[in-house]
Every structure is written in structure tokens, then in C-alpha cells.
C-alpha positions as CSV (number, residue, x, y, z in Angstrom):
1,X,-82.1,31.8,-30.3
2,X,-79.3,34.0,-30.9
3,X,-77.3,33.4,-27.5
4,X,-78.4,29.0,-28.1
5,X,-76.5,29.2,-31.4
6,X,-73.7,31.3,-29.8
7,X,-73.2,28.9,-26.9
8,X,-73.3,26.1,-29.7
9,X,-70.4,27.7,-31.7
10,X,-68.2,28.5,-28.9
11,X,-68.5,25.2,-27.6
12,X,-68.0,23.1,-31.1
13,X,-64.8,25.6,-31.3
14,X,-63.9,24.6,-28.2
15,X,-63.5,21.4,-28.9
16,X,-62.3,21.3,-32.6
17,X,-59.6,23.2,-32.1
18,X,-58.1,22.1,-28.4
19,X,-54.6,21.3,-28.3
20,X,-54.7,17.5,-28.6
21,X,-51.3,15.3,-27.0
22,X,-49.6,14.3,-30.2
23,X,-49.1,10.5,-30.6
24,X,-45.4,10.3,-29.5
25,X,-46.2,11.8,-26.1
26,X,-49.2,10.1,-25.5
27,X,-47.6,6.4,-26.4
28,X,-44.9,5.5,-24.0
29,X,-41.6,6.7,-25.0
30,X,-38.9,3.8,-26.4
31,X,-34.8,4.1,-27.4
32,X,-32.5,1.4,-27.9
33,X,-29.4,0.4,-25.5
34,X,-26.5,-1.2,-27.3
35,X,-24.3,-2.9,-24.9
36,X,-21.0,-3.2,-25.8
37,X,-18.4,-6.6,-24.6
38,X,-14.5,-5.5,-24.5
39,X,-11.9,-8.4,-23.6
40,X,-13.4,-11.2,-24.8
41,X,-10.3,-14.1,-24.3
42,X,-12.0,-17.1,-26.3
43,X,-13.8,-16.6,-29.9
44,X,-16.4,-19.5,-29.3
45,X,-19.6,-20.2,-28.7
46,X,-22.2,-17.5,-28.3
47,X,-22.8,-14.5,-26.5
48,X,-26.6,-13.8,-24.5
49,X,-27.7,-10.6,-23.5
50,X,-30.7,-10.7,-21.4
51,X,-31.8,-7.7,-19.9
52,X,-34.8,-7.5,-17.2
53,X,-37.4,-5.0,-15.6
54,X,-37.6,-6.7,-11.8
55,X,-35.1,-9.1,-10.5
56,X,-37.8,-12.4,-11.2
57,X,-35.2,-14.7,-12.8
58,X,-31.8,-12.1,-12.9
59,X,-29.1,-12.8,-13.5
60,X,-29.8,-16.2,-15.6
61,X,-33.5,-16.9,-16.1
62,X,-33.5,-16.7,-20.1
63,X,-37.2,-17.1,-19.6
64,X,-38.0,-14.4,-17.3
65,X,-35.9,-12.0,-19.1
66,X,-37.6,-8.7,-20.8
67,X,-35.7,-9.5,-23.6
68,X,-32.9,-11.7,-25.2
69,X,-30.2,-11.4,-27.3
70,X,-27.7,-13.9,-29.2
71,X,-24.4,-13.0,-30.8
72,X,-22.6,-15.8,-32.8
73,X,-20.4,-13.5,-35.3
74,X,-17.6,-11.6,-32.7
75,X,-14.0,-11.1,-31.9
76,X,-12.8,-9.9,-29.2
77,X,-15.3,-7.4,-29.2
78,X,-19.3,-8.2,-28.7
79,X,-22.2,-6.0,-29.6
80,X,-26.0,-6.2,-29.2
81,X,-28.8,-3.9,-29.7
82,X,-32.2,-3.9,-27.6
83,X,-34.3,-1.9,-29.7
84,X,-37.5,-0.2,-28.9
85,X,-36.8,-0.3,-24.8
86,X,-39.7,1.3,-22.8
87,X,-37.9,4.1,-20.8
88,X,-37.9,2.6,-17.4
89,X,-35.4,1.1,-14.8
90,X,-33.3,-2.2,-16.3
91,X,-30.7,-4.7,-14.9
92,X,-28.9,-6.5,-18.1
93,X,-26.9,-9.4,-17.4
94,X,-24.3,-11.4,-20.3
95,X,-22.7,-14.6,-20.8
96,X,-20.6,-16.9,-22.9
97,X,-22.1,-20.1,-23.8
98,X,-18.8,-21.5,-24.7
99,X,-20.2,-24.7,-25.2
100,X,-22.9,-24.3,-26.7
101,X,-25.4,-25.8,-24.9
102,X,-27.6,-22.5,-24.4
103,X,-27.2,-22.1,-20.9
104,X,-25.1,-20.7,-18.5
105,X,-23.1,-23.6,-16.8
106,X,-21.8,-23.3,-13.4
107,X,-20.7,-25.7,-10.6
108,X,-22.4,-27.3,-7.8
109,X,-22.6,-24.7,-5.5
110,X,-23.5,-22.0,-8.0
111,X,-20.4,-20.6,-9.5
112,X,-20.2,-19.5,-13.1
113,X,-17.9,-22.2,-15.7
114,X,-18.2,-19.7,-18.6
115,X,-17.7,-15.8,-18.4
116,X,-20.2,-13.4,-17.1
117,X,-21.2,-10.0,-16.7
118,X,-23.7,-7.5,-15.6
119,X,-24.4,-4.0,-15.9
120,X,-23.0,-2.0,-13.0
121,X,-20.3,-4.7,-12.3
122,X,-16.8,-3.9,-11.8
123,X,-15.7,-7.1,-9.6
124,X,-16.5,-10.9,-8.8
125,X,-19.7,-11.7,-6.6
126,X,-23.3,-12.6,-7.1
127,X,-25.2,-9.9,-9.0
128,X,-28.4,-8.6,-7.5
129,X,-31.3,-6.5,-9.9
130,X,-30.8,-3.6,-6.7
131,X,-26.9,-3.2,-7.6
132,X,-26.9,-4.2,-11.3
133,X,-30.1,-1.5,-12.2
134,X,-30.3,1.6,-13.6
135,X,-32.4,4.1,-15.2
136,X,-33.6,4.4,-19.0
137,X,-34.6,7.5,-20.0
138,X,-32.9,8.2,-23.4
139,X,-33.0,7.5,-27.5
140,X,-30.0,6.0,-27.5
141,X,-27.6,4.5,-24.4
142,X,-24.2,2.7,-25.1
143,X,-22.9,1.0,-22.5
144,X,-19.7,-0.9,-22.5
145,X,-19.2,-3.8,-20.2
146,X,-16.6,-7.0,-19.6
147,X,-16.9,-10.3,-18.7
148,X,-16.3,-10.2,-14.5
149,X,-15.4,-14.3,-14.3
């Protein structure tokens, strides 16, 4: 009887006191990534930052982005925060919807009308998820970008 209730103890300790995960390292771990526009030339129309996990729908695709942000209120300087950002690997493309019209216009054979950008990009050309990506693994990430066209 004496060696059953000693088993039972040990094993009731056992399991009240185990080290348990606490609940920020057993959710998925989130920050924020504010991306940051220098050089803006026109003040008008609105600003979109869209920034996605695969390459379905980059650089344009408002709809397949992870998320999507709007700036109407800038200078010559934008700013947007995503907050709450899964760590994990991100492309983020930006435009000027000069116009208004919520979209990004370009002409028939595919060329931008209204500024663009994209993270990773220094010079004109088509931007791919694979060259635009890169990794998210902390709170907080500023990045600052410009308009490429």
C-alpha cells in the first residue's frame, strides 16, 4: 500500500509541477515592420503597401496580398505600419495611386504609369517574390525604401 501511494505521489508531482511552455513561446511569435517612402515627387493620391508570404499575386494583386495598407495623409515622406507580422519570409511591394482609382495603372504591355517600389529594389525591372523577399524574425524592422519608376 505504502509503495501504491508512493508511486501515486511522485507521479501527481510529476506532473503538477513540470515546466510548462509559457504562452508567448508556444503561440507563434509576431513584430511589426514599418516601411518607410523617401523622395516622394507628387503629394497626391494615396499610397498602398501590400506585403505577401509567396509570390501568388506580387507585386500587384491587392487581393492576394497578406496584408494591405493605405496612406492618404504624407509629404514627401510615407509611412506604414504592418502590425502583428508572423515571423516568417515577406516580399512587400508599394505604389502611388495618383489617380485615385485604387489600382495600380500601367500601359499595354505592362509598364507601371504611377511610381512603384519593392523591398530589395534598387533599379528598374519587373520585381519577382525570389529577389524582392526576405526574412522576419524580429519585434520591430524599419525599412526605408523609394519609389523605383
Amino acid at each position: 500500500m505504502k509503495k501504491t501511494f508512493f508511486i501515486a505521489a511522485m507521479t501527481f508531482f510529476s506532473f503538477a509541477f513540470a515546466p510548462r511552455p509559457c504562452s508567448a513561446q508556444a503561440s507563434a511569435q509576431t513584430g511589426n515592420i514599418t516601411v518607410n517612402v523617401t523622395e516622394i515627387e507628387k503629394v497626391e493620391g494615396n499610397i498602398y503597401f501590400l506585403i505577401y508570404k509567396t509570390d501568388e499575386g506580387f507585386p500587384k494583386e491587392k487581393d492576394k496580398a497578406f496584408k494591405v495598407g493605405k496612406v492618404s495623409d504624407y509629404g514627401t515622406k510615407a509611412s506604414y505600419t504592418f502590425e502583428n507580422i508572423p515571423y516568417g519570409t515577406y516580399a512587400i511591394a508599394f505604389f502611388q495611386d495618383e489617380n485615385g482609382n485604387g489600382k495600380l495603372d500601367d500601359n499595354f504591355i505592362g509598364i507601371p504609369n504611377e511610381p512603384v517600389g519593392a523591398s530589395n529594389m534598387t533599379s528598374m525591372g519587373k520585381p519577382s517574390f525570389k529577389k524582392c523577399k526576405f526574412e522576419f524574425k524580429e519585434n520591430n524592422k524599419n525599412m526605408t525604401l523609394q519609389f523605383v519608376i
